[in-house]
C-alpha positions as CSV (number, residue, x, y, z in Angstrom):
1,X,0.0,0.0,0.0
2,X,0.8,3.3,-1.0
3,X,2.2,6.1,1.9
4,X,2.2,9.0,-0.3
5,X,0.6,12.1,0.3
6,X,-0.7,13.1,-2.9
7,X,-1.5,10.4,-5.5
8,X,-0.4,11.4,-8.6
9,X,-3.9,11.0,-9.9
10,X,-6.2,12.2,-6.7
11,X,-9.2,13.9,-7.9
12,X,-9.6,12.3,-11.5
13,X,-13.2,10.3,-11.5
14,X,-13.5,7.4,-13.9
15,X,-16.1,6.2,-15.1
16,X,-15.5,2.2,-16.2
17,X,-18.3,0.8,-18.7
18,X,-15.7,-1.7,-19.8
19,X,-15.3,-5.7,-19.1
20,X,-13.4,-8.5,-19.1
21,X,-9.5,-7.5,-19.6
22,X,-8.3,-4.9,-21.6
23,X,-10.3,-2.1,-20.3
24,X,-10.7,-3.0,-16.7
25,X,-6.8,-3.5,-16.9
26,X,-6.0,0.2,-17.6
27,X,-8.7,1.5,-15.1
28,X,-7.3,-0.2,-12.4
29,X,-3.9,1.3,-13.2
30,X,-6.0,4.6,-13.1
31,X,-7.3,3.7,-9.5
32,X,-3.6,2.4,-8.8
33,X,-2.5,5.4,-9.4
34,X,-5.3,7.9,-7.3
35,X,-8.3,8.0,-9.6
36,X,-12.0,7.2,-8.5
37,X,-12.6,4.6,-10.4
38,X,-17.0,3.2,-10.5
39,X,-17.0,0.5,-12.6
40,X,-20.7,-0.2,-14.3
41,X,-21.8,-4.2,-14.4
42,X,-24.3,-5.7,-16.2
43,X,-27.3,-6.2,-13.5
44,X,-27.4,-10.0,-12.5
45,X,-24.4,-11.6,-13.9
46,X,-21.5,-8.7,-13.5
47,X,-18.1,-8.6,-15.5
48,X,-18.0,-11.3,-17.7
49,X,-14.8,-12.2,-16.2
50,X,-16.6,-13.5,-12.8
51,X,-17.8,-16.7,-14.0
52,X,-14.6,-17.3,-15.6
53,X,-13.7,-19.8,-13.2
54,X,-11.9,-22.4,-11.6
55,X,-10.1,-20.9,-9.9
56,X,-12.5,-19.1,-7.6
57,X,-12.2,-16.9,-5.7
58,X,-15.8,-16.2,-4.1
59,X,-18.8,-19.0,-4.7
60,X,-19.8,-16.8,-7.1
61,X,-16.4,-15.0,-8.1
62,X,-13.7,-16.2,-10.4
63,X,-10.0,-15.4,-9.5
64,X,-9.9,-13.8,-12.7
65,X,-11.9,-11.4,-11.7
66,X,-9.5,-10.2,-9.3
67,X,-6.3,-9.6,-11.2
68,X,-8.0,-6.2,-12.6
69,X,-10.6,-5.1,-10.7
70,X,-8.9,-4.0,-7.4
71,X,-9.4,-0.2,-6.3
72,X,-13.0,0.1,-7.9
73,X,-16.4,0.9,-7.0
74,X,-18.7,-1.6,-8.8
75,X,-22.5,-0.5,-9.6
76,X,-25.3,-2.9,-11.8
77,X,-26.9,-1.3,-14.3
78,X,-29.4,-2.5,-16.4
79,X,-28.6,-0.9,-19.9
80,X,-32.6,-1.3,-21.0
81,X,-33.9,0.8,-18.3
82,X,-34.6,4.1,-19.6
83,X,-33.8,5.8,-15.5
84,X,-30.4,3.8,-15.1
85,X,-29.0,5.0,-18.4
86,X,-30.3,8.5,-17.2
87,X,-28.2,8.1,-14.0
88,X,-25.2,6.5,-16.1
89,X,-25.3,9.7,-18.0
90,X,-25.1,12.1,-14.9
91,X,-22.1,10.5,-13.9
92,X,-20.2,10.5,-17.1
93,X,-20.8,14.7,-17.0
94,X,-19.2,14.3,-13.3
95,X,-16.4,12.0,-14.8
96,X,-13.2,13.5,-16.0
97,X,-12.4,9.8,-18.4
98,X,-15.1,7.5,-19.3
99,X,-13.5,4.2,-20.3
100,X,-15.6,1.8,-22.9
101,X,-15.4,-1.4,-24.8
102,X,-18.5,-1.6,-26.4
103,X,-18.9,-2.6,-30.4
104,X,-18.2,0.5,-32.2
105,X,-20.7,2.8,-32.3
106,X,-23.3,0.5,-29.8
107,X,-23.1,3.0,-26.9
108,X,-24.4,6.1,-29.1
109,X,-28.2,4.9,-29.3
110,X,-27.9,4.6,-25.3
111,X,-26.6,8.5,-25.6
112,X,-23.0,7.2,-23.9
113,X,-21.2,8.3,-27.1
114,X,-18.3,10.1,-27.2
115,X,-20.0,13.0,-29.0
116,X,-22.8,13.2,-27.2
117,X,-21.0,12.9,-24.2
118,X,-18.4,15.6,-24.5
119,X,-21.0,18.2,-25.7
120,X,-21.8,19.2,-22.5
121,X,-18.5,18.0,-20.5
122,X,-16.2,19.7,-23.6
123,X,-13.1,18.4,-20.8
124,X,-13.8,14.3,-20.7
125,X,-11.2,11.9,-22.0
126,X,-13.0,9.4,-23.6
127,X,-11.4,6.2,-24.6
128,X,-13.0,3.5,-26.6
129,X,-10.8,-0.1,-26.5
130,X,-12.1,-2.5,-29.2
131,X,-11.1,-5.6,-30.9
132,X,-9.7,-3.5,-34.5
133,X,-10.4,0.2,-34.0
134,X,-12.8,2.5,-34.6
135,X,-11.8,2.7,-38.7
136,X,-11.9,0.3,-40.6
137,X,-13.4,-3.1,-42.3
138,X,-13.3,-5.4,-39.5
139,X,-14.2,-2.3,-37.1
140,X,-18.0,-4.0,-36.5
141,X,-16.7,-7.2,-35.4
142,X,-15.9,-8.1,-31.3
143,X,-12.4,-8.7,-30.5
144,X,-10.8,-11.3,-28.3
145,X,-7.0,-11.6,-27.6
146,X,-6.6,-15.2,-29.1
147,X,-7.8,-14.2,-32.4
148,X,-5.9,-11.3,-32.4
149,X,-2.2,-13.1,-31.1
150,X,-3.1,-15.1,-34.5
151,X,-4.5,-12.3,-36.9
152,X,-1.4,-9.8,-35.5
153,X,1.3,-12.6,-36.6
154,X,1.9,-13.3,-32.9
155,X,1.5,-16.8,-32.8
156,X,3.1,-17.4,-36.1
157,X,6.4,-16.5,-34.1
158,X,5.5,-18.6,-31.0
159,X,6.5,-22.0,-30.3
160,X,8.5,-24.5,-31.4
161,X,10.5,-24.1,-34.6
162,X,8.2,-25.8,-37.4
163,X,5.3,-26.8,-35.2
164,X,1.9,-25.5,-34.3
165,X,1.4,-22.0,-33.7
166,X,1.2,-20.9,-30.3
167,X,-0.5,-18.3,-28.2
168,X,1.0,-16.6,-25.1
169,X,0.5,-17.8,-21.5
170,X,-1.7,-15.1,-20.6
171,X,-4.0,-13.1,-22.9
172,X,-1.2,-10.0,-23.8
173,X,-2.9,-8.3,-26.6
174,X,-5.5,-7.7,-23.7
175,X,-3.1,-6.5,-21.1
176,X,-0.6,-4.7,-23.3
177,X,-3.7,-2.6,-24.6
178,X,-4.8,-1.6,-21.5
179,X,-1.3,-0.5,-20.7
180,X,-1.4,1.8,-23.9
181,X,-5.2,2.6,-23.0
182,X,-3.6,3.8,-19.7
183,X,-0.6,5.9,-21.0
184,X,-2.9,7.9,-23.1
185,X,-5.1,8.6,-21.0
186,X,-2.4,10.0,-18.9
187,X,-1.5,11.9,-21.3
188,X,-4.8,13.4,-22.1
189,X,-5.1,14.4,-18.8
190,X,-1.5,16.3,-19.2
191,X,-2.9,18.5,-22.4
192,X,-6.6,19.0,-20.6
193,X,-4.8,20.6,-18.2
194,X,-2.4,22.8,-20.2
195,X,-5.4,23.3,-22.9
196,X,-9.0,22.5,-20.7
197,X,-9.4,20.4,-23.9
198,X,-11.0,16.7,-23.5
199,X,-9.5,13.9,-26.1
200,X,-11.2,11.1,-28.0
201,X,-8.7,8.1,-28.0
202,X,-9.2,5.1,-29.9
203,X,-7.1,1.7,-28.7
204,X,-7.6,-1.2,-30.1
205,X,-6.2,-4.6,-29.4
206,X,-5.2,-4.7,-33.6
207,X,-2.5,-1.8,-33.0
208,X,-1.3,-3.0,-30.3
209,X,-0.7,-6.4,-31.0
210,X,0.8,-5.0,-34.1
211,X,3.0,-2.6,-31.9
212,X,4.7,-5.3,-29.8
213,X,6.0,-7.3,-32.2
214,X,8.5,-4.7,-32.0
215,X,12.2,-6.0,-33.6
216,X,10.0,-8.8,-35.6
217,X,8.1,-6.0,-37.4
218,X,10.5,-3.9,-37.9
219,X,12.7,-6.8,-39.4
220,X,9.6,-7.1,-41.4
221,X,9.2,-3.7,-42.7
222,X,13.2,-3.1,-42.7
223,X,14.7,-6.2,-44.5
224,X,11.2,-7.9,-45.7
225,X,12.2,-10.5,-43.5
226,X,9.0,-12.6,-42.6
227,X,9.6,-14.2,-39.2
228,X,9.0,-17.6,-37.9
229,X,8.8,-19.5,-34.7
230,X,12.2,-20.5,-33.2
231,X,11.1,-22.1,-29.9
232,X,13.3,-20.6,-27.5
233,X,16.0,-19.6,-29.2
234,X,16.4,-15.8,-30.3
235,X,16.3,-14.9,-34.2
236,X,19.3,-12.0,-33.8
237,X,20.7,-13.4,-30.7
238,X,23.2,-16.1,-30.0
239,X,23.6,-17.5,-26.7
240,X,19.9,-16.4,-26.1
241,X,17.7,-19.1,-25.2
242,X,16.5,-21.7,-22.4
243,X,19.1,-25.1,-22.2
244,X,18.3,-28.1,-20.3
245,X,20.6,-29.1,-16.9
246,X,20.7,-31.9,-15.3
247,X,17.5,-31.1,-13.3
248,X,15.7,-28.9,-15.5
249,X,16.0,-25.8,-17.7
250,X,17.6,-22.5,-17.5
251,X,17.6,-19.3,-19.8
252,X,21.1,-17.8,-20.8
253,X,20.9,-14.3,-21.8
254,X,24.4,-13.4,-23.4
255,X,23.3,-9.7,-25.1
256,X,26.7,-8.6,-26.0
257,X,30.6,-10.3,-27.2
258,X,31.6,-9.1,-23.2
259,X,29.2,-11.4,-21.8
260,X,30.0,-14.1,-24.3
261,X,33.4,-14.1,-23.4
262,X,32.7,-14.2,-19.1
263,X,30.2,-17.1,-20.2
264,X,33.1,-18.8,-21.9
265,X,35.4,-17.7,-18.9
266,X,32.4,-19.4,-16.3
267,X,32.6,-22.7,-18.3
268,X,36.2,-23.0,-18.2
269,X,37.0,-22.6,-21.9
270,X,38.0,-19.0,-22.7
271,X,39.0,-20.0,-26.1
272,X,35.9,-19.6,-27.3
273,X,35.6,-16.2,-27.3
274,X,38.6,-16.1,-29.5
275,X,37.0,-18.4,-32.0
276,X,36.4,-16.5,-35.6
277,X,32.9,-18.2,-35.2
278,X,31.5,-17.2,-31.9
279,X,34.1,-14.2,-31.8
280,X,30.7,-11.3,-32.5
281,X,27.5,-11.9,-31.8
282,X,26.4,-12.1,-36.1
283,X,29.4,-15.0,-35.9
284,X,27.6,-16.5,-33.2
285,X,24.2,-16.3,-35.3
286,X,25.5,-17.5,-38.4
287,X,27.1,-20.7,-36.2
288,X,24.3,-20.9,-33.8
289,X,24.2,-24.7,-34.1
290,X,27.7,-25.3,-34.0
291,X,27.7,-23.2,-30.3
292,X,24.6,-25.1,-29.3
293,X,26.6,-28.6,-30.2
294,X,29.2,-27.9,-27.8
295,X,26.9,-26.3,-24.6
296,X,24.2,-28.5,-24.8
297,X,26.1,-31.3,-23.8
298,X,27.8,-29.8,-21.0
299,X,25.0,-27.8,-19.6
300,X,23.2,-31.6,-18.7
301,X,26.3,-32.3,-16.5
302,X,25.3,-30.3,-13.5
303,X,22.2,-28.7,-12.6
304,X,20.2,-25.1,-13.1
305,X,21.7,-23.7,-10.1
306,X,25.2,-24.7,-10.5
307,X,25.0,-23.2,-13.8
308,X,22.8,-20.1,-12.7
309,X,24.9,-19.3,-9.8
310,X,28.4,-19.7,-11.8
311,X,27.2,-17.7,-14.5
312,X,25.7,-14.3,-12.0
313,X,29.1,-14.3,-10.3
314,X,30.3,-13.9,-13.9
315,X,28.4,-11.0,-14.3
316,X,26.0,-13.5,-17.4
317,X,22.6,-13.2,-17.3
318,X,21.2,-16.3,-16.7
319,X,18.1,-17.6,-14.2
320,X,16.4,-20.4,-13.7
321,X,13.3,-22.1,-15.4
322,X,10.4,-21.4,-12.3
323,X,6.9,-22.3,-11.7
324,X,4.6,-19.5,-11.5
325,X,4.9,-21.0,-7.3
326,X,8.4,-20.5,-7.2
327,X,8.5,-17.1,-9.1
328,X,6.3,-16.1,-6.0
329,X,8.9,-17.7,-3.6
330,X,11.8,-16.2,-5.1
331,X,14.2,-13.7,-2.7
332,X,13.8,-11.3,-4.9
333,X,10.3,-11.4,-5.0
334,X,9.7,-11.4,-1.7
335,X,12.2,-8.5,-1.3
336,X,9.5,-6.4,-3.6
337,X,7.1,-6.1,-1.6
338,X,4.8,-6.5,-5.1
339,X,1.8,-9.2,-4.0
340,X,-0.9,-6.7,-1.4
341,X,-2.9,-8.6,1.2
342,X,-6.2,-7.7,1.8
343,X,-6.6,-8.9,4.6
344,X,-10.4,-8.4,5.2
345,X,-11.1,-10.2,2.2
346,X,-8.6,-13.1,2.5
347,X,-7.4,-11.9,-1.1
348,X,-4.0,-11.2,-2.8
349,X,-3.3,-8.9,-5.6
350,X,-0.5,-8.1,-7.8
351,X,0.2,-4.3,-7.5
352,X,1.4,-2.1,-9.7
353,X,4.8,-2.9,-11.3
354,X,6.2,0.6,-10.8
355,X,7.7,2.1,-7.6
356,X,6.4,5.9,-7.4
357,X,9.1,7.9,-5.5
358,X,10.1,4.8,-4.2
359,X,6.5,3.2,-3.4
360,X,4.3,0.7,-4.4
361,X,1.1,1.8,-6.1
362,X,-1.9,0.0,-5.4
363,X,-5.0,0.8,-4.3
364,X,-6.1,-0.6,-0.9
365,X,-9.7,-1.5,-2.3
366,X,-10.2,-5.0,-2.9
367,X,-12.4,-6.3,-5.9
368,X,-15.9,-6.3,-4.5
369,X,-18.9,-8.3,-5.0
370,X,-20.9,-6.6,-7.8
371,X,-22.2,-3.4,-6.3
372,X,-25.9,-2.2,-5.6
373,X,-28.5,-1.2,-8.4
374,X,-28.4,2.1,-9.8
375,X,-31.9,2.6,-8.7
376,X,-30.9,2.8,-5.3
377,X,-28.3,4.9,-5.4
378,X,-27.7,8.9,-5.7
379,X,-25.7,8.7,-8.8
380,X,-22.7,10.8,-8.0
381,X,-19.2,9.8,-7.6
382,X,-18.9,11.2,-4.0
383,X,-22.0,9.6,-2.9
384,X,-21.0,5.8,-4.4
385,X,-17.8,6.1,-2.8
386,X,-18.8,6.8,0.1
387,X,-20.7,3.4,0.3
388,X,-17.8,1.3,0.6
């Protein structure tokens, strides 16, 4: 938890009519980061993202839930009553960001359009996510992050050399859009107040997905050269990839000739840094397999943390193969102080990944159960948050 006195977003009311990931992912940063955040859920069934379960983490709450909806005030609305869209309304003109991921151009026959919106609040951020943006001839059609990791090129490049294509671990279209989703509406919120002006920002999990392929696109649109899966092993990059030990796999990280030769130095055979074919690192690429043939075999003598622990005092980047268990038992973890107890909810979260003048972001709210009707409430920002 947080000790600052000012939160570098204090004051700023969002309003949250997203779901699922990609949305509620950059409003939580918001409310990480100071904002009032009320997050509007279908009446009856909430966020998708509750039933998403096992794991759960409530009888009636999936653990899903949890990893992006911590620091909000949750309200049920039922989009077909003519009195909750009025009160949905009253508190986008009280918002300063009003956060959607509706099918483009759905929320204007309910009035929550960014147009209508921002003709009597002229200062709202308002930022649409959606599956390919708010142009274009796929623009109708809903988005998910699996079919965008394969439409993007993403899992052409992930996997193992030759095989299936494979998607990420976690849905990172999702999450990396709601990082961009986040950064811009920072920024917004920079120009409204040197200008007063609002913005109209449209993210889309397309762009972004297209954004992080990052050194594979641009070797794309540089060279022409279409990449393809390599497994573990890096396409520019040799030593750069996971090896097996005796008891189970390690990544080596050698980024530069220096650390190539301490990782020679660490094996005991200098020489090879002097070898015309390891020598630089487009030597090493060019005789990536003939590298491979001799450190494979010696790598399965002893085990990760032999080889882990002889290569750090090296100065080599190199760490052990973990379980998502052991990544959460690690020293280093623990030193970070990054997983927040709540305690009166017998909950963990992740907080936020960057240290603000040395602390950790993250709101002390909890994800809550999904919040009251709008028909009972006073619908103002002050008066909802002032429920909890």
């Amino acid at each position: 938890m947080t000790t600052l006195t000012t939160l570098p977003l204090a004051g700023i009311k969002v309003l949250d009519l997203s779901r699922v990931l990609a949305g509620p992912w950059a409003t939580q940063l918001l409310a990480d980061q100071g904002a009032t955040v009320i997050k509007v859920e279908r009446a009856g069934s909430g966020d998708d993202t509750r039933q998403w379960g096992p794991p759960w983490w409530t009888d009636d709450t999936a653990s899903y839930f949890t990893c992006a909806n911590r620091g909000k005030h949750s309200i049920a609305a039922d989009f077909g009553d003519p009195t909750h869209l009025a009160a949905i309304a009253r508190l986008a003109q009280e918002a300063d960001v009003v956060v959607e991921n509706f099918k483009v151009g759905q929320l204007k026959k309910y009035g929550l359009d960014a147009q209508t919106l921002q003709a009597s609040n002229p200062g709202l951020v308002y930022c649409s996510v959606t599956g390919y943006g708010q142009t274009g001839p796929r623009a109708q059609e809903a988005g998910y992050d699996y079919a965008l990791q394969g439409l993007t090129g993403l899992m052409s490049i992930t996997g193992p050399a030759g095989g299936e294509p494979q998607k990420v671990g976690v849905a990172i279209v999702d999450l990396v859009t709601g990082l961009y989703a986040a950064q811009a509406i920072s920024a917004a919120l920079v120009r409204r107040h040197q200008t007063g002006l609002g913005a109209v920002l449209d993210c889309s999990l397309l762009d972004s997905g297209l954004a992080i392929l990052a050194n594979q696109a641009s070797g794309y649109l540089v060279a022409n050269q279409v990449p393809t899966a390599m497994g573990n092993a890096h396409p520019s990059i040799v030593p750069y990839q996971v090896y097996r030990t005796s008891d189970g796999y390690m990544v080596l990280a050698v980024g530069n000739d220096g650390q190539f030769a301490a990782m020679a130095r660490a094996i005991d055979q200098p020489g090879l840094a002097q070898d015309p074919r390891f020598s630089t690192n487009p030597s090493r690429v060019k005789h990536r397999h003939d590298l491979n043939a001799l450190l494979e075999p010696l790598f399965l003598q002893q085990s990760k943390g032999y080889w882990t622990d002889r290569f750090r005092s090296h100065g080599v980047p190199a760490t052990p193969v973990q379980t998502v268990a052991e990544a959460f038992q690690d020293p280093q973890v623990l030193s970070r102080g990054q997983v927040i107890h709540h305690a009166h909810e017998n909950l963990r979260t992740l907080g936020s990944p960057v240290l603000f003048d040395g602390q950790r972001l993250a709101s002390p709210l909890a994800p809550t159960e999904i919040g009251p009707g709008l028909e009972s409430l006073e619908p103002s920002f002050q008066s909802i948050a002032q429920r909890r």
